[in-house]
N, CA and C atoms as a LAMMPS dump frame, in Angstrom:
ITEM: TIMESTEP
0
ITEM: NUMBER OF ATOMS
579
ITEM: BOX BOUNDS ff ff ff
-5.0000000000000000e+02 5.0000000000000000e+02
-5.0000000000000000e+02 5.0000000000000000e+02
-5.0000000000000000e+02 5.0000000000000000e+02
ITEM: ATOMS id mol type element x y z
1 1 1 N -252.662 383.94 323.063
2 1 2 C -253.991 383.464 322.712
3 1 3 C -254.143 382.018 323.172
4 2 1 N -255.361 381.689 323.799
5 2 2 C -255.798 380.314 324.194
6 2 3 C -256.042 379.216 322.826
7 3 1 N -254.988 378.152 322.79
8 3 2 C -255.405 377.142 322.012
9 3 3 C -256.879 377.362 321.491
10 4 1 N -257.438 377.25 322.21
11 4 2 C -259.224 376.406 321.87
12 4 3 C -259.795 378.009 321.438
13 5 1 N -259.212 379.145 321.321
14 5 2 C -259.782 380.498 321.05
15 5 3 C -259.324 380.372 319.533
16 6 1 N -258.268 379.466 318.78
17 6 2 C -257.778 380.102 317.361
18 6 3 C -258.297 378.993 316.219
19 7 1 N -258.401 379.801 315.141
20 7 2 C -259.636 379.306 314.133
21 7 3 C -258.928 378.021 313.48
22 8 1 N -259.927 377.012 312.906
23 8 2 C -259.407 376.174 312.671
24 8 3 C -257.908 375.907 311.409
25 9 1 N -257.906 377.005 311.054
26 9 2 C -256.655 377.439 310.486
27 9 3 C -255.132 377.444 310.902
28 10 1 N -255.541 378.116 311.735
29 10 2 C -254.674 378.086 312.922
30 10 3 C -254.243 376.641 313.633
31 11 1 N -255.18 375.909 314.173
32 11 2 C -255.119 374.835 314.864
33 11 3 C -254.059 373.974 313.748
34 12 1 N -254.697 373.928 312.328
35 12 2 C -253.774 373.213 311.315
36 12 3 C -252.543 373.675 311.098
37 13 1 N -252.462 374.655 310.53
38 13 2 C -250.86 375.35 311.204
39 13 3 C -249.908 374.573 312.025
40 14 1 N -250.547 374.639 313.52
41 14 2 C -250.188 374.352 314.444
42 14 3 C -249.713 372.582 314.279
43 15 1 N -251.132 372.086 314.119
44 15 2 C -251.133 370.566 313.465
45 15 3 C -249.718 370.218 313.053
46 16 1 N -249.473 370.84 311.849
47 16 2 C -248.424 370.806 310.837
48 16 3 C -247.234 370.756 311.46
49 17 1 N -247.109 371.589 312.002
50 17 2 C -246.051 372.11 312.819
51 17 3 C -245.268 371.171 313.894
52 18 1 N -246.189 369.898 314.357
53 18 2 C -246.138 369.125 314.962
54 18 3 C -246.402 369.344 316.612
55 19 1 N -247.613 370.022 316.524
56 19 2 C -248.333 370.442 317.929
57 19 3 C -249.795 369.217 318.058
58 20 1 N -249.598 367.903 318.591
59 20 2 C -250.366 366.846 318.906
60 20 3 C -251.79 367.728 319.107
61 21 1 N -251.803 368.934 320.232
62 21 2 C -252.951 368.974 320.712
63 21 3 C -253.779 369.996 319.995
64 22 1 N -253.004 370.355 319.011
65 22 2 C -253.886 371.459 318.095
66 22 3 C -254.834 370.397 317.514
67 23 1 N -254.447 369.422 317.105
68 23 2 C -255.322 368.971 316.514
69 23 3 C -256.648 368.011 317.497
70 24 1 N -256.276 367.56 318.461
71 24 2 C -257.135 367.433 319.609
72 24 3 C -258.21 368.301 319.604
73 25 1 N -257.686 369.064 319.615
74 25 2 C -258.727 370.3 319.918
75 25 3 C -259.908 370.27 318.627
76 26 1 N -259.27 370.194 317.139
77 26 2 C -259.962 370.104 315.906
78 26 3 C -260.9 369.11 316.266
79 27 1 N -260.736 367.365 316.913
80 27 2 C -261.229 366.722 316.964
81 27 3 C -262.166 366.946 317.962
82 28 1 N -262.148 367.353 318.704
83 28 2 C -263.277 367.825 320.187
84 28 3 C -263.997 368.759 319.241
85 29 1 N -263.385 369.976 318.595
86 29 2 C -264.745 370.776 317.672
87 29 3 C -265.973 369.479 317.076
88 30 1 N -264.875 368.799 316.292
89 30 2 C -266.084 368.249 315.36
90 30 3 C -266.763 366.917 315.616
91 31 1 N -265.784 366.372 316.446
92 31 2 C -266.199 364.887 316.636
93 31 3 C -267.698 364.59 317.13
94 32 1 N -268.743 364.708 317.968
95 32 2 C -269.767 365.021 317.453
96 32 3 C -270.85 364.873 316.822
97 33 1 N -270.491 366.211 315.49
98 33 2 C -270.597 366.556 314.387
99 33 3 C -270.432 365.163 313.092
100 34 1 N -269.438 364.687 313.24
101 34 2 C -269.072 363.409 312.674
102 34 3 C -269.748 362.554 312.445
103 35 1 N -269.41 361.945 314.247
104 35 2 C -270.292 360.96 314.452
105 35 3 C -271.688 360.785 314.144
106 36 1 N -272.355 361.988 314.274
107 36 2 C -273.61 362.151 314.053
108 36 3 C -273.695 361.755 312.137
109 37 1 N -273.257 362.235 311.215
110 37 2 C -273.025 361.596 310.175
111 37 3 C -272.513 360.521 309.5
112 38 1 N -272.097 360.315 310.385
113 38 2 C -271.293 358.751 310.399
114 38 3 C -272.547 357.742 310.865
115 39 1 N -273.15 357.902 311.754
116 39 2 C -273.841 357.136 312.604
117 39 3 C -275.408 357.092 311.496
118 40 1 N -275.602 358.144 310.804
119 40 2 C -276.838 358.179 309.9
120 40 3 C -276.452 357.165 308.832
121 41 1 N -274.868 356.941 308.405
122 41 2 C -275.168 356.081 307.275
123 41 3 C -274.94 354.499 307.673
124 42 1 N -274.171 354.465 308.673
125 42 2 C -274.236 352.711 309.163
126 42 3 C -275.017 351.868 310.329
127 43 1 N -275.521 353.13 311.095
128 43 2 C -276.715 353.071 312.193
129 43 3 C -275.69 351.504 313.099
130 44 1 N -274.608 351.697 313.23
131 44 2 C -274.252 350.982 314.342
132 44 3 C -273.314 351.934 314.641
133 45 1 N -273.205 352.104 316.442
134 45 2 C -272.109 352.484 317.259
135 45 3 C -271.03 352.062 317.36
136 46 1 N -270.449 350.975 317.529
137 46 2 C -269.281 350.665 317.229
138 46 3 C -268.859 350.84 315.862
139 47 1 N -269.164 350.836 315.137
140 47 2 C -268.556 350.883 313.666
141 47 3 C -268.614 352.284 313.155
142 48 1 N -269.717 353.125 313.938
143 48 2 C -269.312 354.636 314.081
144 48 3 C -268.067 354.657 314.662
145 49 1 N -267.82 354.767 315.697
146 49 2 C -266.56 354.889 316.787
147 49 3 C -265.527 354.914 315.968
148 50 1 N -265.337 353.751 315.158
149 50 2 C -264.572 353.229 314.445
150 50 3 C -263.924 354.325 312.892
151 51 1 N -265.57 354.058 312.436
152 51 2 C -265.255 355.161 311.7
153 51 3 C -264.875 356.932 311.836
154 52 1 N -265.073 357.035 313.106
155 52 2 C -265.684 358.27 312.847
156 52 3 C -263.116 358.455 313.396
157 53 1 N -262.394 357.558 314.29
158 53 2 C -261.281 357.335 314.357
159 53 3 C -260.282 357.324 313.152
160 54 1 N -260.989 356.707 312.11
161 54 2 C -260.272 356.277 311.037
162 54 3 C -260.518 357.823 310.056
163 55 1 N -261.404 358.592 310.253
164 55 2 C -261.63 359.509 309.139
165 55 3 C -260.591 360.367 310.249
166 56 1 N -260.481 360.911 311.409
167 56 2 C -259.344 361.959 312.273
168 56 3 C -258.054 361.173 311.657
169 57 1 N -257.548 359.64 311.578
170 57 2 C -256.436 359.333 311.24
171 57 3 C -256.162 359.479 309.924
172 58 1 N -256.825 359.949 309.213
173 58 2 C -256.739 360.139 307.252
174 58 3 C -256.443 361.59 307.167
175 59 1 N -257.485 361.986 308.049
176 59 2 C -257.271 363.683 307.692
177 59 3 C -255.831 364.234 308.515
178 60 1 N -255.389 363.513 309.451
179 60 2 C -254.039 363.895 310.547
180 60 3 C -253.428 364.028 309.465
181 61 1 N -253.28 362.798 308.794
182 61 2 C -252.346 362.33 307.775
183 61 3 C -251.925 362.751 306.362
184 62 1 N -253.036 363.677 305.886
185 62 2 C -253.076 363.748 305.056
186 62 3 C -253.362 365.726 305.146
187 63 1 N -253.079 366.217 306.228
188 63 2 C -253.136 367.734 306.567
189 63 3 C -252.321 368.576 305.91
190 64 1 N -251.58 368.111 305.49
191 64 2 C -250.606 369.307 304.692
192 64 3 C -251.08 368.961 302.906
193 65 1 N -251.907 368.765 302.816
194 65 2 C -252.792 368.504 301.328
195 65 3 C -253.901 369.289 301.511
196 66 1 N -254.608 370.352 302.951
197 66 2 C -255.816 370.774 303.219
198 66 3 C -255.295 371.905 302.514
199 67 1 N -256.308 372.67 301.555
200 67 2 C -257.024 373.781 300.936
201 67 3 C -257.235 374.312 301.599
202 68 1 N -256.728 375.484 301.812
203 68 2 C -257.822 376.557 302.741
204 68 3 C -258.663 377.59 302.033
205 69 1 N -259.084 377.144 300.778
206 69 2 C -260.049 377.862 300.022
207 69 3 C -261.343 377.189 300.76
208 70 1 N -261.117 376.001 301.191
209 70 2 C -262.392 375.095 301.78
210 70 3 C -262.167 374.82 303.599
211 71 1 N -263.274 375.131 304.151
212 71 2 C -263.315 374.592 305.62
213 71 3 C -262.823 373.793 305.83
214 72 1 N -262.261 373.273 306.902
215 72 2 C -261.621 372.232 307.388
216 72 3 C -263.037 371.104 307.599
217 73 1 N -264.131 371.503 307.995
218 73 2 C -265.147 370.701 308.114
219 73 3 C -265.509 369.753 306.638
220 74 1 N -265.925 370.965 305.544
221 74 2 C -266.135 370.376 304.692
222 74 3 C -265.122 369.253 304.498
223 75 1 N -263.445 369.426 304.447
224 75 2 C -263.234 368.146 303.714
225 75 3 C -262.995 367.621 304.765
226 76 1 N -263.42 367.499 306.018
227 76 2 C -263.115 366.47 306.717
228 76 3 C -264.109 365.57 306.816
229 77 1 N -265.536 366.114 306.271
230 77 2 C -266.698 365.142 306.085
231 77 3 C -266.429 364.438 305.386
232 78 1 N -266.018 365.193 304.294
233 78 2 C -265.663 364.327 302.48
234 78 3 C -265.058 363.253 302.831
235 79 1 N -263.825 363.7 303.575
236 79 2 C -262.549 362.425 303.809
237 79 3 C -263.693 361.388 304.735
238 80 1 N -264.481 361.333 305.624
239 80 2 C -265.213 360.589 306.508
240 80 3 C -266.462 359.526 305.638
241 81 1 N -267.207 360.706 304.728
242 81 2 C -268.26 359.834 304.095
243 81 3 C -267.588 358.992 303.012
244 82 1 N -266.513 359.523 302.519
245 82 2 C -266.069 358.306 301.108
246 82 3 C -265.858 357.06 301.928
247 83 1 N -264.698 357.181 303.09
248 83 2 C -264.22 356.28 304.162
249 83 3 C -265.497 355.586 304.359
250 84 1 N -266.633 355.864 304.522
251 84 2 C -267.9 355.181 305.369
252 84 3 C -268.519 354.613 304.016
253 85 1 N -268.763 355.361 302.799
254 85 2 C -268.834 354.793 301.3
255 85 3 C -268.114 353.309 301.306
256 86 1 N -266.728 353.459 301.356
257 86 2 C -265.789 352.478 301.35
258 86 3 C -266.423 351.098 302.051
259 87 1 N -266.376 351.549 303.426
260 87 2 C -266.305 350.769 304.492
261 87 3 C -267.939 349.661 304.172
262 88 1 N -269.413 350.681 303.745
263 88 2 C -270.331 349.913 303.389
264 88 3 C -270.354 348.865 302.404
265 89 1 N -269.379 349.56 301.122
266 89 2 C -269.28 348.464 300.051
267 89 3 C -268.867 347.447 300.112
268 90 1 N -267.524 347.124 301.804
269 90 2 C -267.125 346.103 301.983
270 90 3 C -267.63 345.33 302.95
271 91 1 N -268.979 345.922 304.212
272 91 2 C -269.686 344.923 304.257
273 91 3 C -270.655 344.212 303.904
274 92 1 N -270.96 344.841 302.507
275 92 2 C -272.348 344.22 301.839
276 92 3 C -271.641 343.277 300.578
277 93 1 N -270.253 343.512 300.653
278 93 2 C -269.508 342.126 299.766
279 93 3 C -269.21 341.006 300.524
280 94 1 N -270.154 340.522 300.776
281 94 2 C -269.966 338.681 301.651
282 94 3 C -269.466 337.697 300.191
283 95 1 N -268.305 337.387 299.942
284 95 2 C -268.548 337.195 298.676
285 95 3 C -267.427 335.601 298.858
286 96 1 N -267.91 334.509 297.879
287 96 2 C -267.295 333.021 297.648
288 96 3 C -266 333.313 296.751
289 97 1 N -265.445 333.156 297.06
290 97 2 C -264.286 333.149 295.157
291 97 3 C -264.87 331.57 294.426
292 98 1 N -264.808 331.645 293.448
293 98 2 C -265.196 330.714 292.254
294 98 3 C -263.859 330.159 291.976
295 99 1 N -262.853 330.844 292.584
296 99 2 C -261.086 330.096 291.832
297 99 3 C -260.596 328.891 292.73
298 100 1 N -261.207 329.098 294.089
299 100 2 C -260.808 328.247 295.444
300 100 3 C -261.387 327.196 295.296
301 101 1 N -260.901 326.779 295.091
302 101 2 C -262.092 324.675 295.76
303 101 3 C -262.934 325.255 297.346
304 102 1 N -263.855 324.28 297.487
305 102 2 C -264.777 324.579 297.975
306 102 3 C -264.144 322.966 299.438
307 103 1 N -263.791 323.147 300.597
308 103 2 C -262.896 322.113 301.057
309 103 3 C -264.703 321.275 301.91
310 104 1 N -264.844 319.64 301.824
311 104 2 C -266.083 319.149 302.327
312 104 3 C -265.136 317.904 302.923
313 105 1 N -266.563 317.4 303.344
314 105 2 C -265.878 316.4 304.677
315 105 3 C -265.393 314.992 303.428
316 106 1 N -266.193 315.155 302.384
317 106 2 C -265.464 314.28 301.24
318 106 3 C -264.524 314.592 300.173
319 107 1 N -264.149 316.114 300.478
320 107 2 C -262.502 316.237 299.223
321 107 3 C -263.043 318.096 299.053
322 108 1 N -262.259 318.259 297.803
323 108 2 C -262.729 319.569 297.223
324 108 3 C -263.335 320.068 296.336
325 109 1 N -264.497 320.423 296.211
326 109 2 C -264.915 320.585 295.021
327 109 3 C -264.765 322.004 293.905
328 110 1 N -264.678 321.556 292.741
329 110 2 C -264.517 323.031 291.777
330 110 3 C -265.066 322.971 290.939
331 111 1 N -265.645 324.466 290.119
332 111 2 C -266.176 324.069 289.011
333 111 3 C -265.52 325.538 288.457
334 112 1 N -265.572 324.867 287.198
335 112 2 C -265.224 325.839 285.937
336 112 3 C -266.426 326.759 285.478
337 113 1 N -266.672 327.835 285.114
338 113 2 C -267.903 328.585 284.879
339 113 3 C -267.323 329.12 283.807
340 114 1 N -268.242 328.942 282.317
341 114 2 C -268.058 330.071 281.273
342 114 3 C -268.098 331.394 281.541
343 115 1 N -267.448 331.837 280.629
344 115 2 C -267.428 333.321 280.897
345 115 3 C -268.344 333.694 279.475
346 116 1 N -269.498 333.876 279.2
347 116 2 C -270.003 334.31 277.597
348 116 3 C -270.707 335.94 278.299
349 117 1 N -270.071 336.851 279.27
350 117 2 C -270.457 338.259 279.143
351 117 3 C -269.446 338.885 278.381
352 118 1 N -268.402 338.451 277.668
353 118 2 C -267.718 339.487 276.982
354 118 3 C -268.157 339.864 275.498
355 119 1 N -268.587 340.581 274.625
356 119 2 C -269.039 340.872 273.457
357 119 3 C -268.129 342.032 273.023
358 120 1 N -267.158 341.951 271.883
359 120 2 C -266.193 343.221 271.713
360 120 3 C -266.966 344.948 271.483
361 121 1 N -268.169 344.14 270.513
362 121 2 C -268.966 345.414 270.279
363 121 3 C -269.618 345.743 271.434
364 122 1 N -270.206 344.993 272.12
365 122 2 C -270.862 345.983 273.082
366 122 3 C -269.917 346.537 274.346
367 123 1 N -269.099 345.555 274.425
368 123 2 C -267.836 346.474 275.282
369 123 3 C -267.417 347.504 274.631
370 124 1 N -267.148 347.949 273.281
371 124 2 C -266.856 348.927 272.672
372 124 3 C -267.765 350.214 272.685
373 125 1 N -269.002 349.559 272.225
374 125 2 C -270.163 350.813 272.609
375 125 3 C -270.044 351.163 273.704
376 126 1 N -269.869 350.331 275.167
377 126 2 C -270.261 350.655 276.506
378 126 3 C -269.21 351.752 276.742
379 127 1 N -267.811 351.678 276.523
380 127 2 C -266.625 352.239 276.636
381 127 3 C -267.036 353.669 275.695
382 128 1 N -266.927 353.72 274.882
383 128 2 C -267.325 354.823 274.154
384 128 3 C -268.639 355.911 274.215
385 129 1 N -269.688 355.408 275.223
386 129 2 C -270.429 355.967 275.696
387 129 3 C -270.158 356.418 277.165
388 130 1 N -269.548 355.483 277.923
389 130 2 C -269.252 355.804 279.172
390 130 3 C -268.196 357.345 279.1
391 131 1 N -267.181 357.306 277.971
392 131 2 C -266.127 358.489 277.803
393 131 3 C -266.929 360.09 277.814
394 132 1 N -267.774 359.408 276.529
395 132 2 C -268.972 360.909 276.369
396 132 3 C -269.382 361.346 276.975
397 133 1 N -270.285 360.32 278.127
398 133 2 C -270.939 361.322 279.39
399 133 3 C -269.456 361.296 280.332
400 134 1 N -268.517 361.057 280.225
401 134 2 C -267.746 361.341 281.059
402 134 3 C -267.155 363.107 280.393
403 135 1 N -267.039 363.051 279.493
404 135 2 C -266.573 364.276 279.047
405 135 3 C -267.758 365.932 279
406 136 1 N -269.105 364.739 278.948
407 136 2 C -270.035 365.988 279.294
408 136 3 C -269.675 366.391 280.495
409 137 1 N -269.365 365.616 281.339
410 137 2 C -269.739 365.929 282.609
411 137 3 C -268.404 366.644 283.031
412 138 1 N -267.332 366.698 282.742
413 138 2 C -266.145 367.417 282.405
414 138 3 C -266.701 368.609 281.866
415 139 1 N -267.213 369.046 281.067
416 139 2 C -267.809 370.441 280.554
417 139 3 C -268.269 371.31 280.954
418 140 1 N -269.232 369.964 282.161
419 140 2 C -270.25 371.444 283.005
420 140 3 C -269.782 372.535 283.749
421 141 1 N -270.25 373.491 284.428
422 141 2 C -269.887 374.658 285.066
423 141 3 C -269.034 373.714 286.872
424 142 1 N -268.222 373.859 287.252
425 142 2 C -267.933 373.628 288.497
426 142 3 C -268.563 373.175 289.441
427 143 1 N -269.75 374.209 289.797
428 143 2 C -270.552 373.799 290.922
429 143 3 C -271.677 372.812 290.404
430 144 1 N -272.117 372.452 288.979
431 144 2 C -272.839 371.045 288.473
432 144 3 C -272.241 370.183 288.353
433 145 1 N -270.672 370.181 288.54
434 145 2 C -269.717 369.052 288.258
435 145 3 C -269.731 368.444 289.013
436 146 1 N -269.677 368.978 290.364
437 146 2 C -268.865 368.305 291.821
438 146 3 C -270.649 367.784 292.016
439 147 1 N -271.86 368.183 292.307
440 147 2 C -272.471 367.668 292.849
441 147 3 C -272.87 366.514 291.771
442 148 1 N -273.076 366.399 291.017
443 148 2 C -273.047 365.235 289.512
444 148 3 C -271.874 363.738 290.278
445 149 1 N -270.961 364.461 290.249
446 149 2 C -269.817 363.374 290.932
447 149 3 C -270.108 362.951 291.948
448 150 1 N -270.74 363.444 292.958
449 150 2 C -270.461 363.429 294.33
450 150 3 C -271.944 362.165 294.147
451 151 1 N -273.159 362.794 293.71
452 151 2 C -274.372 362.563 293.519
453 151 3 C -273.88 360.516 292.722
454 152 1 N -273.272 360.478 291.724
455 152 2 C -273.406 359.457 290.846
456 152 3 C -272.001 358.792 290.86
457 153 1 N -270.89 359.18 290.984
458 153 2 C -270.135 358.616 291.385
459 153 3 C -269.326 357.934 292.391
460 154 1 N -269.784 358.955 293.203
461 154 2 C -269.528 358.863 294.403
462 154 3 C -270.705 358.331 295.514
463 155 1 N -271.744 358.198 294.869
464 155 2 C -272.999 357.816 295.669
465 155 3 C -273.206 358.191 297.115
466 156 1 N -273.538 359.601 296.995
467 156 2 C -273.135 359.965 297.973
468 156 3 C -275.144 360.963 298.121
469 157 1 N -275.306 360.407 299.259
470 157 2 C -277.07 361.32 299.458
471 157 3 C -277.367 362.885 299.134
472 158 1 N -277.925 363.361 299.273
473 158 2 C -278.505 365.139 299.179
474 158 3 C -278.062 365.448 300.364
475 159 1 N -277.946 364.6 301.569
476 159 2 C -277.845 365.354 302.468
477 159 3 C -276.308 365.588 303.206
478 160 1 N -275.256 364.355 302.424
479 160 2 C -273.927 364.158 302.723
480 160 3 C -273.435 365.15 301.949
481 161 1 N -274.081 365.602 300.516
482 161 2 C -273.462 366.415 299.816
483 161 3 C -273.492 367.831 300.266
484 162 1 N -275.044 368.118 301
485 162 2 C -274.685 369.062 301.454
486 162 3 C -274.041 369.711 302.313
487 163 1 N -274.007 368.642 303.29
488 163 2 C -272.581 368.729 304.698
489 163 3 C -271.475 368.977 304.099
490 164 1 N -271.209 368.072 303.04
491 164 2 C -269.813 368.21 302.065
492 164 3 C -269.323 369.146 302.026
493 165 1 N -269.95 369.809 300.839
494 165 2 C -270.213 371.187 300.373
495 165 3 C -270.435 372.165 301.098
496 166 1 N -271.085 372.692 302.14
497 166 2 C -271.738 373.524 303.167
498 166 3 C -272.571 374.334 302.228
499 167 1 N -273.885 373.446 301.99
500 167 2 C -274.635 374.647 301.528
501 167 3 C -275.826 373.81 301.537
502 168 1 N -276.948 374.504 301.999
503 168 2 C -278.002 373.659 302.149
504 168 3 C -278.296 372.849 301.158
505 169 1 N -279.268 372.258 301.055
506 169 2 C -279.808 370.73 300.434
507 169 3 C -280.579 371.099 299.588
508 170 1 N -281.48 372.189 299.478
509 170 2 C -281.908 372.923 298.608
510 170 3 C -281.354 372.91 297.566
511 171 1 N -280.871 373.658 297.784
512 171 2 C -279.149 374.061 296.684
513 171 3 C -278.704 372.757 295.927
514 172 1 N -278.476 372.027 296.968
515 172 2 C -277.883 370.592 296.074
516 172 3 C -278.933 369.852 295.257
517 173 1 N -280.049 370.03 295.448
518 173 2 C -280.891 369.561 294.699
519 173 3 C -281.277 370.079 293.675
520 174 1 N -281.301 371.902 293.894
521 174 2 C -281.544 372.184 292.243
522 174 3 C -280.178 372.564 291.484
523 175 1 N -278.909 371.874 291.494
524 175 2 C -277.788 371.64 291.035
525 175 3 C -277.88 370.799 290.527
526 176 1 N -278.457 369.358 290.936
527 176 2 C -278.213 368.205 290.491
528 176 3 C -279.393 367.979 289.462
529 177 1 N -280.671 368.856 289.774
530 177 2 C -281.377 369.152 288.915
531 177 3 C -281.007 369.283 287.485
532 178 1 N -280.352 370.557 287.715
533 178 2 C -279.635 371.324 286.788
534 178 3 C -278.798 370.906 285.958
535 179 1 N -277.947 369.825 286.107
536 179 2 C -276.669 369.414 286.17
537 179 3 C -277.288 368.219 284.769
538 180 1 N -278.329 367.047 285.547
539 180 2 C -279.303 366.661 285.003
540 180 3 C -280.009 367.121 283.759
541 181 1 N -280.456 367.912 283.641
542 181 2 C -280.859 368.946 282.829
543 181 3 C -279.999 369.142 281.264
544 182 1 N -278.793 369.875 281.828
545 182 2 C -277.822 370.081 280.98
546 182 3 C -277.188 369.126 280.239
547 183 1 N -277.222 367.683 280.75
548 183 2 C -276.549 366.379 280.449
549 183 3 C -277.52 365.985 279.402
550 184 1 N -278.797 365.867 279.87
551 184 2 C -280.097 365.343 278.805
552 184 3 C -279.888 365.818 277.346
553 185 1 N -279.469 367.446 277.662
554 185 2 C -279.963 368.094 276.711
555 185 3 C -278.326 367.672 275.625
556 186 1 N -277.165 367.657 276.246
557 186 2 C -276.116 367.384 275.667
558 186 3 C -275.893 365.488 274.944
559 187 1 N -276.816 364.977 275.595
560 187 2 C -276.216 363.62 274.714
561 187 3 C -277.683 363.372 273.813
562 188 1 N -278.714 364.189 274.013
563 188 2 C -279.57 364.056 272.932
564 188 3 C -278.893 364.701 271.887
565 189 1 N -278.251 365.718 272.258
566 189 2 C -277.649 366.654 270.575
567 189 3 C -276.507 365.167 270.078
568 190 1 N -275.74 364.795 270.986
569 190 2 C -274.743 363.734 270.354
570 190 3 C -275.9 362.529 269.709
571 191 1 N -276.537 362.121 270.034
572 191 2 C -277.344 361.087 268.779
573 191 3 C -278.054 361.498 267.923
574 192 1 N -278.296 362.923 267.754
575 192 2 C -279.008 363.491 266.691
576 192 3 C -277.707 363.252 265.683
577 193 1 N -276.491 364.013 266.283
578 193 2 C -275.4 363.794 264.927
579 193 3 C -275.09 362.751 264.175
């Protein structure tokens, strides 16, 4: 059988096995495919390129952890959009440290800043509410779980989730609907008690 004829199952197999070009081949299927999602959430080319390199070097790496209950596509998006998740959060952190002196053409300057956001009770409430909807959301049925996560934790669009996932956008929307739905109805019953 011709390399480029066997399913992507196969190719991983092969992958595993320590066959370089099986997985070549994976990357020519999808790359692409990728990029094209890659390129929707950072709208620059080079930093696609980039990314779209770094998500083939995670998934190489991390191939003998692939599920084959799930496409190789799906989690190779997953592994790509968290990576591109990642990658946005760290260029929209342009950020000073407050601990460093600040170095000027006349010395260094520093300043000390109070800290008055800590409050035990409301850190306590916040913590103790954050657990609850964490545990609702632990409750729900499977397929309201993952898009809930994917949707709010993972901040991840309708339309990444549905690449994710492989199932149209439709779908992911009246999940998250749903999901929504079920949550409302569960932490109104917890403050009635």
């Amino acid at each position: 059988m011709n390399a480029e004829d066997k399913s992507d199952y196969e190719l991983i197999d092969d992958s595993i096995g320590g066959d370089e070009d099986a997985f070549g081949i994976l990357m020519g299927r999808y790359e692409n495919s990728l990029y094209g999602l890659i390129f929707k959430m950072v709208r620059n080319h080079e930093e696609t390129q980039d990314l779209v390199q770094e998500a083939f070097i995670k998934s190489y790496k991390a191939l003998e952890s692939f599920n084959k209950q799930y496409s190789f596509s799906t989690w190779l998006f997953k592994i790509a959009s968290n990576n591109c998740i990642d990658h946005l959060r760290k260029r929209r952190l342009k950020t000073t440290s407050i601990d460093v002196p600040i170095q000027t053409e006349d010395g260094s300057l520093s300043q000390d800043l109070p800290d008055d956001s800590f409050s035990p009770e409301k850190d306590s409430l916040r913590n103790e509410l954050f657990l609850s909807v964490n545990s609702i959301i632990d409750e729900l049925p499977e397929k309201y779980k993952v898009v809930i996560n994917l949707r709010h934790k993972e901040d991840q669009s309708y339309e990444e989730i549905a690449v994710a996932l492989d199932i149209p956008i439709g779908t992911v929307k009246a999940r998250i609907f749903r999901a929504r739905e079920i949550l409302k109805k569960s932490i109104t019953k917890m403050k009635l008690l």
